[in-house]
C-alpha positions as CSV (number, residue, x, y, z in Angstrom):
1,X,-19.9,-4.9,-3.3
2,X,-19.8,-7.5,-0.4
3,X,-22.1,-7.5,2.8
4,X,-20.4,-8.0,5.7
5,X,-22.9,-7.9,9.2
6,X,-20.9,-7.7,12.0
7,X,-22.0,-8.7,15.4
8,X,-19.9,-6.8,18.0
9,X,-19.9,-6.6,22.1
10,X,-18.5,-3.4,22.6
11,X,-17.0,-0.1,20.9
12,X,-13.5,-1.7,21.2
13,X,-14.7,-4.4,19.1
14,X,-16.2,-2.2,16.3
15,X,-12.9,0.0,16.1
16,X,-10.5,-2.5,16.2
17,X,-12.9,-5.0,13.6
18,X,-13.7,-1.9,11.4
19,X,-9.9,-1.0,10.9
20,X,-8.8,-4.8,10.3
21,X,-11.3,-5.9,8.3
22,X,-11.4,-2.4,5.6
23,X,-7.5,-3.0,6.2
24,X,-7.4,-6.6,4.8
25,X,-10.4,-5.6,2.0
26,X,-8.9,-2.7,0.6
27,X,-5.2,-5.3,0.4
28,X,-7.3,-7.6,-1.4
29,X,-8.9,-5.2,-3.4
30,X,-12.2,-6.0,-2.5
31,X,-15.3,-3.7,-2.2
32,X,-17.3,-4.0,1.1
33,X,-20.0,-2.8,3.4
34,X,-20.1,-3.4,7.2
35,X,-23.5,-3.7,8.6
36,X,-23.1,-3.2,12.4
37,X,-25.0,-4.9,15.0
38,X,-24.7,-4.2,18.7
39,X,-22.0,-2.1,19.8
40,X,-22.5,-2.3,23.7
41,X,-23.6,-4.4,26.3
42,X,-21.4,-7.3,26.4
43,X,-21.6,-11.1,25.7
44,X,-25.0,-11.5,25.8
45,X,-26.7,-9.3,24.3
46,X,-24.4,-9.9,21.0
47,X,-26.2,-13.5,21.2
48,X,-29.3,-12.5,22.2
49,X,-29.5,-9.9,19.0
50,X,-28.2,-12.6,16.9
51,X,-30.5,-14.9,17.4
52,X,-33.3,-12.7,16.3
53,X,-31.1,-11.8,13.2
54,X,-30.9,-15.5,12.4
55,X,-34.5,-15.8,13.1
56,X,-35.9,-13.0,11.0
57,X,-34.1,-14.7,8.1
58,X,-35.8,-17.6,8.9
59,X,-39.2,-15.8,8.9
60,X,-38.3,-14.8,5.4
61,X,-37.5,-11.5,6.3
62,X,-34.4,-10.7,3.3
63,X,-31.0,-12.2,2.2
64,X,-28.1,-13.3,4.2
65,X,-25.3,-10.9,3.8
66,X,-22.3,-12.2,2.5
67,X,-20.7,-13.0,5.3
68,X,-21.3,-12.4,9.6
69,X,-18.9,-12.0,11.8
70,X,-19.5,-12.5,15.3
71,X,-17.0,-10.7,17.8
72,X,-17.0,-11.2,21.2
73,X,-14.3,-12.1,24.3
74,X,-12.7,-15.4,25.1
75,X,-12.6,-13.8,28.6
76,X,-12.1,-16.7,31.0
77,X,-13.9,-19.2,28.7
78,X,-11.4,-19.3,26.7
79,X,-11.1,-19.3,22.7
80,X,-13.2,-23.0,21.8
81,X,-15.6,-22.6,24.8
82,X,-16.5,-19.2,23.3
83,X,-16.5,-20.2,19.5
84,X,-18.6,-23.2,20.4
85,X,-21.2,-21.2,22.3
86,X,-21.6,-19.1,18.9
87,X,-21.4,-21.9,16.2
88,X,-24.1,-23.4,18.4
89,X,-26.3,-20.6,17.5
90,X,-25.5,-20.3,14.1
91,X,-24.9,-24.1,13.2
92,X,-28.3,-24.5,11.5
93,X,-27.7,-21.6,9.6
94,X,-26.7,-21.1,5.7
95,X,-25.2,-18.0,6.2
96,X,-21.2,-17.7,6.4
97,X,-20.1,-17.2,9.7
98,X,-17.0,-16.0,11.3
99,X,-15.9,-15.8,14.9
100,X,-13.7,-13.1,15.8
101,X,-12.5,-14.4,19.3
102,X,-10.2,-12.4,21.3
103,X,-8.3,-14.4,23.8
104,X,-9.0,-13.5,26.1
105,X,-9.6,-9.5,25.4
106,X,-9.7,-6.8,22.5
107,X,-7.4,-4.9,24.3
108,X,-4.7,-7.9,23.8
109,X,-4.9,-7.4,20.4
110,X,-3.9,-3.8,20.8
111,X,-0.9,-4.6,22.6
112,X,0.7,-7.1,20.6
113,X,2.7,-5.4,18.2
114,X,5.0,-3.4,20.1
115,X,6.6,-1.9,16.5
116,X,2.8,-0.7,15.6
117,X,2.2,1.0,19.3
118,X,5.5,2.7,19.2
119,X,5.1,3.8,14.8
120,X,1.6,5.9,16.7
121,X,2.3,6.1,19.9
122,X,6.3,7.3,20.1
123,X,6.9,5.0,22.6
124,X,6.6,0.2,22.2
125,X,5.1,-1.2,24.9
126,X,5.3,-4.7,26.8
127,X,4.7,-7.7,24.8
128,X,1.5,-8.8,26.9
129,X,1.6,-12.2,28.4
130,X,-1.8,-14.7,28.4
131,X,-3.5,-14.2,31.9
132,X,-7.4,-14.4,32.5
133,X,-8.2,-11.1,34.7
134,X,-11.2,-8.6,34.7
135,X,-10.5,-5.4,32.6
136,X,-6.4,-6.6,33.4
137,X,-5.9,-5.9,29.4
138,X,-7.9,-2.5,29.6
139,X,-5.7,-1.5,32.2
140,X,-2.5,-2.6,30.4
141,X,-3.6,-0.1,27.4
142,X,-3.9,2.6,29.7
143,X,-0.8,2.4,31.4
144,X,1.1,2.0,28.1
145,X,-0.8,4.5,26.4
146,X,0.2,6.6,29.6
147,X,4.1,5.9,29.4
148,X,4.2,7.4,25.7
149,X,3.1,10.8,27.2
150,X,-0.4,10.5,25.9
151,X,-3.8,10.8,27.9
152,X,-6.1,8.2,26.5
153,X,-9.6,9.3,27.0
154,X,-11.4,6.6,25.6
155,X,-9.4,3.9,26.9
156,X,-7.1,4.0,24.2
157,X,-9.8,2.6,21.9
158,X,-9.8,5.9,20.1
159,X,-6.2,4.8,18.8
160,X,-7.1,1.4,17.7
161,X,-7.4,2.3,14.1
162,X,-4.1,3.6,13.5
163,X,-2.6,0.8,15.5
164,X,-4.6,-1.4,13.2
165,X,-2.9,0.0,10.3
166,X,0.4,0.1,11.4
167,X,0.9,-3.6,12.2
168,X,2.4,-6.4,10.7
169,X,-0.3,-8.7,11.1
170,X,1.6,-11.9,10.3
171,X,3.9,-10.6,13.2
172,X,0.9,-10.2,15.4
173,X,-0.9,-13.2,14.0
174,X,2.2,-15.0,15.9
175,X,2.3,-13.5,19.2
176,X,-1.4,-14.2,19.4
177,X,-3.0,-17.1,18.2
178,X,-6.5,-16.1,17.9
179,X,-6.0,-12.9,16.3
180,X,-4.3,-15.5,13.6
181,X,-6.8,-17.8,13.9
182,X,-9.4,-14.3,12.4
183,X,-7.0,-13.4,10.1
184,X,-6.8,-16.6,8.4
185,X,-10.5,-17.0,8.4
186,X,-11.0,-13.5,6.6
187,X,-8.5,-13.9,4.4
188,X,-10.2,-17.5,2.9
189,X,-13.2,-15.7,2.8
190,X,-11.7,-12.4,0.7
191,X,-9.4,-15.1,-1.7
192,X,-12.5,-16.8,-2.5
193,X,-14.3,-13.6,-3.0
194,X,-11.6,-12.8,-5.7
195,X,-11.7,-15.7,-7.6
């Protein structure tokens, strides 16, 4: 059984990560346990709490997990702004880290694979273009969520699972280039687990 500690900014991170990354274990045939740390409260709190994490290990206090996974927003940083703000909190580390970097929103991810939305939803949606604009990708969920016929009322978080499972990932992986820029990270990590 693998540790995985995940380091999360907000619910839509921890339903959309939690599907993908059981998704991609149980295809591998891999046995793992997520560790969740920080489900709310945004950017800074997920680097605030991981510092500490990385400090108690420091102090001594237990093992690394297998592997951490950091998740948080491009937003209008953008993908290497974001990835370099982590990695410069976790560079001294021995642990194995992975950034799961939205570009620039969860929500994006969501929306990519029109085929997945409409196999759970009844109804595709837009291909979303690549614009930097508060809660624009939230909104773009909603409204798409709303054409189907369906009242989200989480945000249409609460769908992200089946979504998740739904979509052809190498599809998605090339409509948006971080989400394939995760996926390829995970999957290093769960060949070399295999082997």
């Amino acid at each position: 059984m693998r540790e995985i500690t995940l380091f999360v900014e907000d619910h839509a991170h921890y339903e959309f990560l939690k599907a993908l990354i059981e998704r991609l274990a149980r295809e591998d045939g891999l046995e793992i346990t997520l560790d969740w740390r920080n489900v709310h409260r945004g950017h800074g709190a997920v680097i605030q709490e991981l510092r500490q994490f990385l400090r108690d290990f420091v102090r001594g206090r237990g093992g690394y997990p297998d592997l951490i996974v950091i998740a948080t927003d491009a937003n209008c940083k953008g993908l290497a702004e974001r990835v370099n703000e982590i990695r410069a909190v976790t560079g001294a580390t021995a642990a194995h880290v992975i950034c799961a970097v939205p570009d620039p929103h969860i929500e994006r991810w969501l929306l990519v694979d029109s085929a997945a939305f409409k196999t759970v939803l009844g109804r595709g949606c837009a291909p979303p273009d690549h614009k930097c604009e508060k809660a624009r990708y939230k909104r773009l969920l909603i409204e798409a969520i709303r054409q189907a016929g369906i009242t989200p009322s989480l945000g249409g978080i609460e769908f992200a699972a089946d979504i998740v499972a739904a979509m052809d990932l190498a599809r998605a992986g090339q409509l948006d280039p971080s989400l394939q820029r995760f996926l390829d990270e995970m999957n290093t990590v769960f060949r070399g687990w295999q082997s």
